[in-house]
ZAMIDREN-837160 format. One line per field, with one value per residue (C-alpha): residue number from 1; residue in one letter; x, y, z. Coordinates in steps of 0.05 Angstrom, whole numbers, padded with zeros to 5 digits. Layout:
! ZAMIDREN-837160
seq = (NUM|...) $
type = (A|...) $
X = (X|...) $
Y = (Y|...) $
Z = (Z|...) $
This chain:
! ZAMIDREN-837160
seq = (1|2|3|4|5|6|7|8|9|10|11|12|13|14|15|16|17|18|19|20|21|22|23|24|25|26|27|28|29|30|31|32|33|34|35|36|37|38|39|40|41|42|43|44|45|46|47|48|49|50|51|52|53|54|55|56|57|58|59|60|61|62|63|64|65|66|67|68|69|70|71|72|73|74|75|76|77|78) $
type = (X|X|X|X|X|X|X|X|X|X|X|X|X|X|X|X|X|X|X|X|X|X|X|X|X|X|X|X|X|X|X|X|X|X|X|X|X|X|X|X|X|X|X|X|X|X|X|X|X|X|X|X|X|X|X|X|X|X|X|X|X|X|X|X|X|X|X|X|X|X|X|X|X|X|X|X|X|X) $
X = (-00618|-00650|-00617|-00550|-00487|-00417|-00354|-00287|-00224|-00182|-00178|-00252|-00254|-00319|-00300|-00362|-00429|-00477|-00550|-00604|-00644|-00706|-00703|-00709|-00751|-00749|-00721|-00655|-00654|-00664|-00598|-00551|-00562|-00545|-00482|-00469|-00468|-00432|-00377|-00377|-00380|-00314|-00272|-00279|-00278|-00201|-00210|-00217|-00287|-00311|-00369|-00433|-00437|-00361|-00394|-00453|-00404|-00359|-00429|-00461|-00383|-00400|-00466|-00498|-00532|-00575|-00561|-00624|-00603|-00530|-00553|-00601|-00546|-00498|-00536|-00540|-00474|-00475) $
Y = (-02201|-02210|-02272|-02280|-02250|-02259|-02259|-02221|-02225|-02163|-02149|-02148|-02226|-02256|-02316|-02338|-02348|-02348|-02357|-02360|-02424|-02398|-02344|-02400|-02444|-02519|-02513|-02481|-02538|-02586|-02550|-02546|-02620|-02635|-02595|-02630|-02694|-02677|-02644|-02712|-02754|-02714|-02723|-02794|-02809|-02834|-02883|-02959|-02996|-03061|-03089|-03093|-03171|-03163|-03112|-03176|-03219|-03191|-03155|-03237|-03260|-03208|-03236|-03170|-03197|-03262|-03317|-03308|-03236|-03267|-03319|-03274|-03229|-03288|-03326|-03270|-03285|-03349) $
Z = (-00607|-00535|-00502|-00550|-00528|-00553|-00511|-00543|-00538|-00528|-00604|-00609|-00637|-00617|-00581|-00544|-00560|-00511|-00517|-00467|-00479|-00437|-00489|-00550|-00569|-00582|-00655|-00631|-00570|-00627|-00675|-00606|-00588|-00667|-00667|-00603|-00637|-00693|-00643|-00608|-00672|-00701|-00641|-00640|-00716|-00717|-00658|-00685|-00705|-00697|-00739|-00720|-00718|-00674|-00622|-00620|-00605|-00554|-00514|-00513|-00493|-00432|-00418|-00443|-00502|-00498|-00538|-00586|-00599|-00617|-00665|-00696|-00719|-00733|-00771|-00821|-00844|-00865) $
């Protein structure tokens, strides 16, 4: 196919992919950024959480959140 090529190793293993993006439209764009994020999402998906309402709290203890925003979310709790 014009603009895909594969890399091998030297038992004939295709180990590369490489595709020319000028060559592809938006759709494929649109499935490499997705795999992207799902590559991205994967190698973070053992690292510790906070809740939503926690990642409110310590972003307004920073000053990065104003203090509506922070009793907005808060107050849903109660």
């Amino acid at each position: 196919m014009k603009g895909i090529n594969y890399l091998t190793d030297d038992q004939g293993n295709k180990t590369v992919l490489l595709i020319d993006l000028k060559s592809h439209d938006k759709k494929l764009n649109e499935l490499l950024e997705d795999i992207e994020d799902i590559m991205q999402a994967e190698a973070v998906k053992d690292e510790p959480t906070v809740t939503f309402e926690k990642a409110i709290s310590n972003l307004y203890a920073k000053g990065k959140v104003s203090k509506k925003v922070y009793e907005k979310v808060t107050a849903r709790n109660v």
